[in-house]
C-alpha positions in Angstrom: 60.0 -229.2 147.7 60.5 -226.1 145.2 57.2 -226.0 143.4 54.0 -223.9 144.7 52.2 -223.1 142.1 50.8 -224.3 138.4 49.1 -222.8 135.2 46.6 -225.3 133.3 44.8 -225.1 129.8 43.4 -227.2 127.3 44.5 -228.0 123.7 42.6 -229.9 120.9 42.7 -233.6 121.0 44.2 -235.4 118.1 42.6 -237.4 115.4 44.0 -240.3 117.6 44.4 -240.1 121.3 47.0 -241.2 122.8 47.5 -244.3 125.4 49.8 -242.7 128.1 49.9 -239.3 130.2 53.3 -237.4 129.6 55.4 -235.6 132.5 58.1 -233.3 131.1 60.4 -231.0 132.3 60.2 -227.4 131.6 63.0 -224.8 132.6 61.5 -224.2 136.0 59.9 -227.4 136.6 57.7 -229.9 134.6 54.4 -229.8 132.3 52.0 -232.8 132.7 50.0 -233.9 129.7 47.1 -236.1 130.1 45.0 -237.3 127.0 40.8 -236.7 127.3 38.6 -238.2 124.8 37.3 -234.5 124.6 40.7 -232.8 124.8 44.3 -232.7 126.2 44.7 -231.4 129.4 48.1 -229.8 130.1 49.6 -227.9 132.8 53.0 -226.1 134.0 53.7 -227.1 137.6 56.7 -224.5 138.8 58.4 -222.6 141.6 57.6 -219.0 141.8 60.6 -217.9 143.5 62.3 -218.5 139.5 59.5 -217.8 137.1 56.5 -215.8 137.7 52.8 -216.5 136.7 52.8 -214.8 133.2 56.2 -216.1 132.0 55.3 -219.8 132.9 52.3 -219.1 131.0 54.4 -217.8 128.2 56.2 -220.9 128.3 53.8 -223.4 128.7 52.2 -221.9 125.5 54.9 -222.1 123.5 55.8 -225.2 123.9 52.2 -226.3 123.2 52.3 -224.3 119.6 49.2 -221.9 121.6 51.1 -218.6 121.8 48.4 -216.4 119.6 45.6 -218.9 121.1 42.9 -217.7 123.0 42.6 -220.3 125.3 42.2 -219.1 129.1 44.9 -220.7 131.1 43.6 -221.5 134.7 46.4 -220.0 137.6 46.9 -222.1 140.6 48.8 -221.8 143.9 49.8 -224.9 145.9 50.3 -225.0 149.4 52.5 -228.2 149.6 52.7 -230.1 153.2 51.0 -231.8 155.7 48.2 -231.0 159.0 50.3 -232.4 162.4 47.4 -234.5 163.2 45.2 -236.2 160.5 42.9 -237.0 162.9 42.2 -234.5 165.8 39.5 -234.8 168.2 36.6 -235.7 166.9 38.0 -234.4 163.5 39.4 -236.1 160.5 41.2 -233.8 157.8 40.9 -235.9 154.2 41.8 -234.7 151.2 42.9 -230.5 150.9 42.3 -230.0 154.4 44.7 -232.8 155.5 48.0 -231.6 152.9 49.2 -231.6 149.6 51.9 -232.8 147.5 52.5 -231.6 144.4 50.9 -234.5 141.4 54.0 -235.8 140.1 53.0 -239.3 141.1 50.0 -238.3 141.1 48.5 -239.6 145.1 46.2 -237.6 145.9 43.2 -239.7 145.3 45.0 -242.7 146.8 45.8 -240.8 149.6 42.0 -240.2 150.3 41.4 -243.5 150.3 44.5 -244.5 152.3 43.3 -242.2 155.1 39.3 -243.1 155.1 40.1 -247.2 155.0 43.3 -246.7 158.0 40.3 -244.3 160.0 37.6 -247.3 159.9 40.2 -249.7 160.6 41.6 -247.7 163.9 37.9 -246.5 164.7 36.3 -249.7 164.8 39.1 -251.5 166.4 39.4 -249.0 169.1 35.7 -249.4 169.6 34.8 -246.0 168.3 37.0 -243.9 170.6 40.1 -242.2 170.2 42.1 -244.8 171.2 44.4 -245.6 168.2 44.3 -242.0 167.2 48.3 -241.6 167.8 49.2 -244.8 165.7 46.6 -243.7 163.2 48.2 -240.1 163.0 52.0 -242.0 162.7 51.0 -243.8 160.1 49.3 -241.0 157.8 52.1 -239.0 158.4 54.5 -241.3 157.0 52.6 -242.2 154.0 52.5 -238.3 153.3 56.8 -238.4 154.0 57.1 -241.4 152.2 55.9 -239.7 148.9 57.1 -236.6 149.8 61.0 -238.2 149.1 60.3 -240.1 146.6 59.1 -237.0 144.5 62.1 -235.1 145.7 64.3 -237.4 144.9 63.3 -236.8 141.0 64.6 -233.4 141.7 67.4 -234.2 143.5 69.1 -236.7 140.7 68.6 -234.7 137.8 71.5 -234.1 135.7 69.8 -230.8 134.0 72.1 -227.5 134.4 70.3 -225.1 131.7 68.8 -223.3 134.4 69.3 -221.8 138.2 65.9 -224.0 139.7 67.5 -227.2 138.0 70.9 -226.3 139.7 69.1 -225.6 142.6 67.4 -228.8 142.8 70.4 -230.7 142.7 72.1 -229.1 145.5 69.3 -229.5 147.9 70.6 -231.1 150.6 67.3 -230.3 152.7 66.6 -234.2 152.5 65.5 -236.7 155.1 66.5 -239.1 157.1 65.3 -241.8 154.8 65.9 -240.5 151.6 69.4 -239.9 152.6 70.1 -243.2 153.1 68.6 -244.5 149.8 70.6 -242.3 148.0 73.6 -243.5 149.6 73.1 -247.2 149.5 72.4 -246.6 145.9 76.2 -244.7 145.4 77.8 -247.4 147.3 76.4 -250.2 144.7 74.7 -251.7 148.3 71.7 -254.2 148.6 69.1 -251.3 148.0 65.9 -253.6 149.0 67.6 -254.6 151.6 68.1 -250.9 152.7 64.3 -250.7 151.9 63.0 -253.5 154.0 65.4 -252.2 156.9 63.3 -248.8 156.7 60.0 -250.7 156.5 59.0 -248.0 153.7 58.1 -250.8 150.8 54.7 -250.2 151.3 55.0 -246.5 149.7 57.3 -247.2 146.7 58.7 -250.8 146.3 62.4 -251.0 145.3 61.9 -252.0 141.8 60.0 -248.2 141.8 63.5 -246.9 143.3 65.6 -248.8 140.6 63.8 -247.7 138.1 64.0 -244.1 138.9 67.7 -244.0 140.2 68.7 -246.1 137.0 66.4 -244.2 135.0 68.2 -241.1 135.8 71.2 -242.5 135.1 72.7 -241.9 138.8 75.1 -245.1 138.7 77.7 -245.3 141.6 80.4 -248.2 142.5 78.5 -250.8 140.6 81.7 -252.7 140.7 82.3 -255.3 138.1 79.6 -254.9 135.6 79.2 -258.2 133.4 78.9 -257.5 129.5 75.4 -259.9 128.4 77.2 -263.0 126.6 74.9 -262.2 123.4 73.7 -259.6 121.4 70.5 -258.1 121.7 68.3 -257.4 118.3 66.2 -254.3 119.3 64.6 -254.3 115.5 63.6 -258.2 116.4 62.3 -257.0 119.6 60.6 -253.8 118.3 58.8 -255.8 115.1 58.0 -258.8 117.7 55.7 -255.8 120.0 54.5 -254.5 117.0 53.1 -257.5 116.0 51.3 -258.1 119.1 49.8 -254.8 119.1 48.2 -255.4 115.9 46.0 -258.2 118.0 44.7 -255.1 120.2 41.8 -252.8 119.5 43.3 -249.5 118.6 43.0 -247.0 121.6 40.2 -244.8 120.1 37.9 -248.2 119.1 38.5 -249.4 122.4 37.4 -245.8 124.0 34.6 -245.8 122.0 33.2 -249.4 123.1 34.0 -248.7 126.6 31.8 -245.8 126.6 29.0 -247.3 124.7 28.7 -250.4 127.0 28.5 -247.8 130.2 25.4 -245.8 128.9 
């Protein structure tokens, strides 16, 4: 994994906020966007070893339109991995203290709670002793390895060349095991849930998340014979058909607004 460090500011929210957070990729790794009722929060997530703090600054301002703002931007480091042992002793590491992956998918909470619930479980069935510490341990660890490729693997399939990390990215061939063999049961046009299931590793990311980020990519290998749809598709019928349903919704804002009143 490439990235160690991030930049963050705020920026006004606009007259109407939006429903959805944004992930996009900057020239040295990606800018999240994620809609307040207050503000916008935003943030550069990068690699230091191809941009340093102040020009990933630079760039995360410009493309937010904040170059002559005065905004403080916020300067983070990451220290991406994982403890050897979640649950050491009569210690349990949770949260910062037991690792970090970078928030492309955005796990760290549900990796909390997927390491307080799996500790009660192995506590309590090992009648308060340390006896299903080891399975415990195994299966933290591959919860944190099981995100761990599926984040790379947005790096790895990226068709972007306008810059060296980008390039870099694509030739990583620092990949595991696992990820390996996703990647080339997907080339090979093979049963990919099949593949999946054979890895027991559905319980991280299902393969409909795998198809739709391999396919989303557009990483397409032998697909074979690929079978034209027998009819046309109307994307304006479709698009006016969503629209209309919308319309039945609450706008975004109203239904902020009630959803705040009703909790005070």
């Amino acid at each position: 994994m490439f990235n160690n460090a991030a930049v963050a500011m705020p920026s006004k929210q606009s007259e109407v906020i939006a429903v959805q957070t944004k992930a996009s990729a900057l020239s040295n790794g990606w800018k999240w966007q994620i809609p307040l009722t207050n503000r916008i929060g935003n943030g550069y997530v990068y690699s230091n070893d191809y941009i340093n703090s102040e020009q990933a600054e630079t760039e995360l301002r410009r493309n937010l339109g904040l170059l002559d703002s005065d905004i403080q931007a916020k300067h983070l480091k990451m220290r991406v991995g994982q403890v050897s042992e979640h649950w050491h002793k009569n210690c349990l590491a949770v949260g910062l203290s037991q690792g970090f992956i970078e928030p492309l998918e955005a796990t760290a909470l549900h990796l909390v709670q997927d390491t307080i619930e799996s500790f009660i479980s192995a506590f309590e069935a090992g009648r308060f002793t340390t006896q299903h510490q080891h399975e415990f341990n195994q299966r933290i660890s591959a919860k944190f390895e099981g995100i761990r490729d599926y984040i790379v693997c947005h790096y790895k399939v990226s068709s972007r060349t306008d810059s060296q990390y980008w390039l870099d990215n694509a030739e990583n061939n620092h990949l595991s095991d696992s990820l390996q063999l996703i990647l080339d049961c997907w080339d090979k046009g093979a049963d990919l849930s099949q593949e999946i299931q054979r890895q027991n590793i559905q319980h991280y990311y299902p393969a409909v998340s795998w198809h739709c980020l391999l396919a989303g990519y557009g990483r397409f290998g032998n697909l074979g014979a690929v079978n034209a749809p027998s009819h046309e598709v109307n994307t304006q019928e479709i698009s006016r058909y969503i629209k209309q349903c919308a319309n039945q919704f609450l706008t975004h804002n109203k239904a902020l607004e009630q959803s705040i009143n009703k909790s005070r």
